[in-house]
ZAMARGU-4260 file (C-alpha; in steps of 0.2 Angstrom, whole numbers, plus 5000, padded with zeros to 4 digits):
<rodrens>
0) 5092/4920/5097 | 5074/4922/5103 | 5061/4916/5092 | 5042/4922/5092 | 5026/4911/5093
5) 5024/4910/5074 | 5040/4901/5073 | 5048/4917/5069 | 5068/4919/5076 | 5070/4940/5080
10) 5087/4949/5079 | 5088/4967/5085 | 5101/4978/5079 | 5109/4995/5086 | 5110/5000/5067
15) 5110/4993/5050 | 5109/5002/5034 | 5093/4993/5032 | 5080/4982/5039 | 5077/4974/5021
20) 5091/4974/5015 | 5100/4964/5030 | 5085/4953/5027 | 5090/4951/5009 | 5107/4947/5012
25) 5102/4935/5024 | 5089/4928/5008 | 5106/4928/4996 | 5115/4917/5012 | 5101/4904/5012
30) 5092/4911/5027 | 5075/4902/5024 | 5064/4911/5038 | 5053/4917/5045 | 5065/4929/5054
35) 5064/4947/5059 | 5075/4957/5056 | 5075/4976/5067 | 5087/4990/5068 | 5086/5003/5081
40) 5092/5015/5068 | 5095/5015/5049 | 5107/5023/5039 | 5101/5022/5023 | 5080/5015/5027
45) 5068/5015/5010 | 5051/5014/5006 | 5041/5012/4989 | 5050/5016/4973 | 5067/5017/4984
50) 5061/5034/4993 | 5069/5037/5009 | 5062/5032/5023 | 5066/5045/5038 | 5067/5037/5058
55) 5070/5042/5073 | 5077/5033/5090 | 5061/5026/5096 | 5053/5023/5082 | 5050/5005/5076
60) 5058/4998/5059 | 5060/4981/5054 | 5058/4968/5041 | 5050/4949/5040 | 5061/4938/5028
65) 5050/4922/5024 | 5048/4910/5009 | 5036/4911/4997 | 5025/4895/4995 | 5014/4899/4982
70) 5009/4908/4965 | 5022/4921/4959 | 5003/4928/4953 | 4997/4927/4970 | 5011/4937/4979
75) 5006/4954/4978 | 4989/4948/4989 | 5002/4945/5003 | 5003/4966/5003 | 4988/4967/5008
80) 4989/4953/5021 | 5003/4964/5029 | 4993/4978/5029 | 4979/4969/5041 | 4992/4963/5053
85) 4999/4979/5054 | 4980/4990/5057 | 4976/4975/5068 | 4993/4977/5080 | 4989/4996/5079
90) 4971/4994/5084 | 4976/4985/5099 | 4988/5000/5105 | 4977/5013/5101 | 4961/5017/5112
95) 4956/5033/5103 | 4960/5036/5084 | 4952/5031/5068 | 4963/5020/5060 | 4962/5015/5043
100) 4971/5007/5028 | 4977/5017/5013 | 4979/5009/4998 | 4992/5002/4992 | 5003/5003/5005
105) 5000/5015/5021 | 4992/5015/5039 | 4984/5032/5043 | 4976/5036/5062 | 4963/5052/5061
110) 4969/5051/5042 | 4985/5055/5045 | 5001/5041/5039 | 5007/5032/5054 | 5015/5017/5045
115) 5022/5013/5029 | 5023/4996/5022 | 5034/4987/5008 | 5031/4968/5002 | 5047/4963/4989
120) 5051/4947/4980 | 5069/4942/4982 | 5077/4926/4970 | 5089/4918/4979 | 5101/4904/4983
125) 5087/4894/4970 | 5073/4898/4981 | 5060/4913/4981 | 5058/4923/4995 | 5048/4938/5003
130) 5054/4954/5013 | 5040/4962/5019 | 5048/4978/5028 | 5038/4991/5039 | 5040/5005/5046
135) 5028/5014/5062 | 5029/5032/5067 | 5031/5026/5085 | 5041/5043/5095 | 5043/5053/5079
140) 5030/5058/5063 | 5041/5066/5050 | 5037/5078/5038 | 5031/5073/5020 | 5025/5086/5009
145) 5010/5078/5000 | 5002/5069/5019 | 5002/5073/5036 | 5008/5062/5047 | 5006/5057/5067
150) 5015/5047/5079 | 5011/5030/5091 | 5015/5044/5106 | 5002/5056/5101 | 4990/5041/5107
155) 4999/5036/5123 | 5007/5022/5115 | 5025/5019/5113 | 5029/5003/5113 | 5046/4995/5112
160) 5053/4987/5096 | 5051/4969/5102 | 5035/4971/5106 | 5029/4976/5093 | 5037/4965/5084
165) 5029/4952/5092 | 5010/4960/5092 | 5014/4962/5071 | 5019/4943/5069 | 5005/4936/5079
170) 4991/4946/5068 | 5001/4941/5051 | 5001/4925/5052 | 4985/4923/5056 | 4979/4933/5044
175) 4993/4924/5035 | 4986/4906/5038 | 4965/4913/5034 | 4975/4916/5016 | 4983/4900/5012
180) 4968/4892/5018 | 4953/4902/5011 | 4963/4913/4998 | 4960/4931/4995 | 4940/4935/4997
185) 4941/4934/5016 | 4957/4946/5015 | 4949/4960/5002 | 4933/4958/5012 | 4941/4962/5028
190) 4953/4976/5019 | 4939/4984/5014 | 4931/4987/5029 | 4947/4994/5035 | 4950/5004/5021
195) 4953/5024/5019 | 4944/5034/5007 | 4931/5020/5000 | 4918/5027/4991 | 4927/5045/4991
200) 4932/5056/4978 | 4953/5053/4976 | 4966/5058/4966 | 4979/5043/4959 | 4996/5048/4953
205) 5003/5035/4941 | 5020/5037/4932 | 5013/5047/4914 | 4995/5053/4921 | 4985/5060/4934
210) 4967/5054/4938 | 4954/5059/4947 | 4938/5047/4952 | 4928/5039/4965 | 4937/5026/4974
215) 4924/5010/4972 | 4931/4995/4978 | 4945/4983/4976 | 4944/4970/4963 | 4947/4952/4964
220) 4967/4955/4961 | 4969/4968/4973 | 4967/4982/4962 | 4959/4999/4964 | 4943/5001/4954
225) 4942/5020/4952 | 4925/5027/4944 | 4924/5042/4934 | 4913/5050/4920 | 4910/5037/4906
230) 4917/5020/4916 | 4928/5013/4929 | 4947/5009/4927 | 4959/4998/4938 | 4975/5003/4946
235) 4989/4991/4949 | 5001/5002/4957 | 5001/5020/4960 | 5000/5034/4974 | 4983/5041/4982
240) 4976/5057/4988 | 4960/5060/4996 | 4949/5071/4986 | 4951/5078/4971 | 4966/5088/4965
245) 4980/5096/4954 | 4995/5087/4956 | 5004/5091/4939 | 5016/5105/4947 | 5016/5098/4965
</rodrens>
């Protein structure tokens, strides 16, 4: 089994269901990690809030099964961690495009969705664990009806699973190890200067409401901070859309 500089063993698959949810089995067996697990195919791929995540031969999904030595409060940074590594591998394979974060969990290029990332907690076998799964556009950019998306090979990159593999787990775990050791400031500091849409007008969908603001900054927690007329209010976890609209009936 080959095993990346990180430390990191790598299996790829012709198919499985799911990248994170073979990594999650492999948590529930004692699998300890770091290992990457990547499918050529999925049957049955996800992304947040269990949507379905669509791919096509060529395209590049897999997940990154490790333990989690630290805070249970401090685990939702490690989204944002992901997220540099990721715009980091990007950045390095494409030599024209604007490429940007969006918050919580998307890369855009030109301010169309590339990437899509998911960071989950997984109890098991007495130890607690994390699967951080991602998904890049790399041959195919499928149609979502609230974002446009684009694909790796619209930018004369199309590179091959294991590679990018290995070009993801470099620039996470050195982003990784700036965390443990400094903690989160140098990571919102340089999320920020990737970030899509900062100091924008945006829209945020939540589960009950729809809110429309400035997008100000990220606070210390990894929040958004959204300003609108008479204060500011911080969003845990929701979905963004540049400028400002009516989403009620969309």
């Amino acid at each position: 089994m080959k095993k990346l500089p990180s430390g990191a063993s790598i299996e790829i698959f012709e198919t499985l269901d799911s990248t994170s949810a073979e990594a999650k089995r492999r948590a529930a067996a004692a699998t300890r990690g770091p290992a990457w697990i990547i499918a050529l195919h999925q049957s049955a791929g996800y992304g947040r809030r269990g949507r379905a995540w669509t791919q096509e031969s060529g395209d590049f999904a897999g997940s990154l099964l490790f333990s989690a030595d630290s805070d249970t409060g401090a685990f939702g940074q490690l989204s944002f961690v992901l997220a540099l590594a990721v715009h980091d591998a990007l950045s390095g394979l494409i030599t024209k495009g604007d490429i940007r974060i969006k918050w919580p969990n998307d890369i855009l290029v030109d301010g169309a969705k590339i990437a899509g990332l998911l960071l989950e907690m997984v109890d098991a076998a007495s130890a607690r664990m994390l699967v951080a799964g991602i998904g890049v556009n790399v041959v195919s950019a499928p149609a979502e009806a609230a974002y446009s998306t684009t694909r790796l090979l619209d930018y004369d990159a199309a590179p091959m699973p294991l590679a990018l593999a290995e070009t993801i787990d470099a620039n996470f775990w050195a982003h990784y190890q700036i965390w443990r050791k400094d903690g989160f400031a140098p990571v919102r500091r340089q999320w920020l200067e990737r970030a899509a849409g900062l100091g924008a007008a945006i829209t945020v969908r939540l589960p009950n409401e729809t809110l429309s603001g400035v997008f100000e900054d990220l606070d210390e927690t990894g929040g958004l901070v959204l300003r609108f007329e008479g204060g500011t209010r911080i969003i845990s976890a929701g979905d963004v859309y540049f400028g400002a609209r009516n989403l009620d009936n969309s």
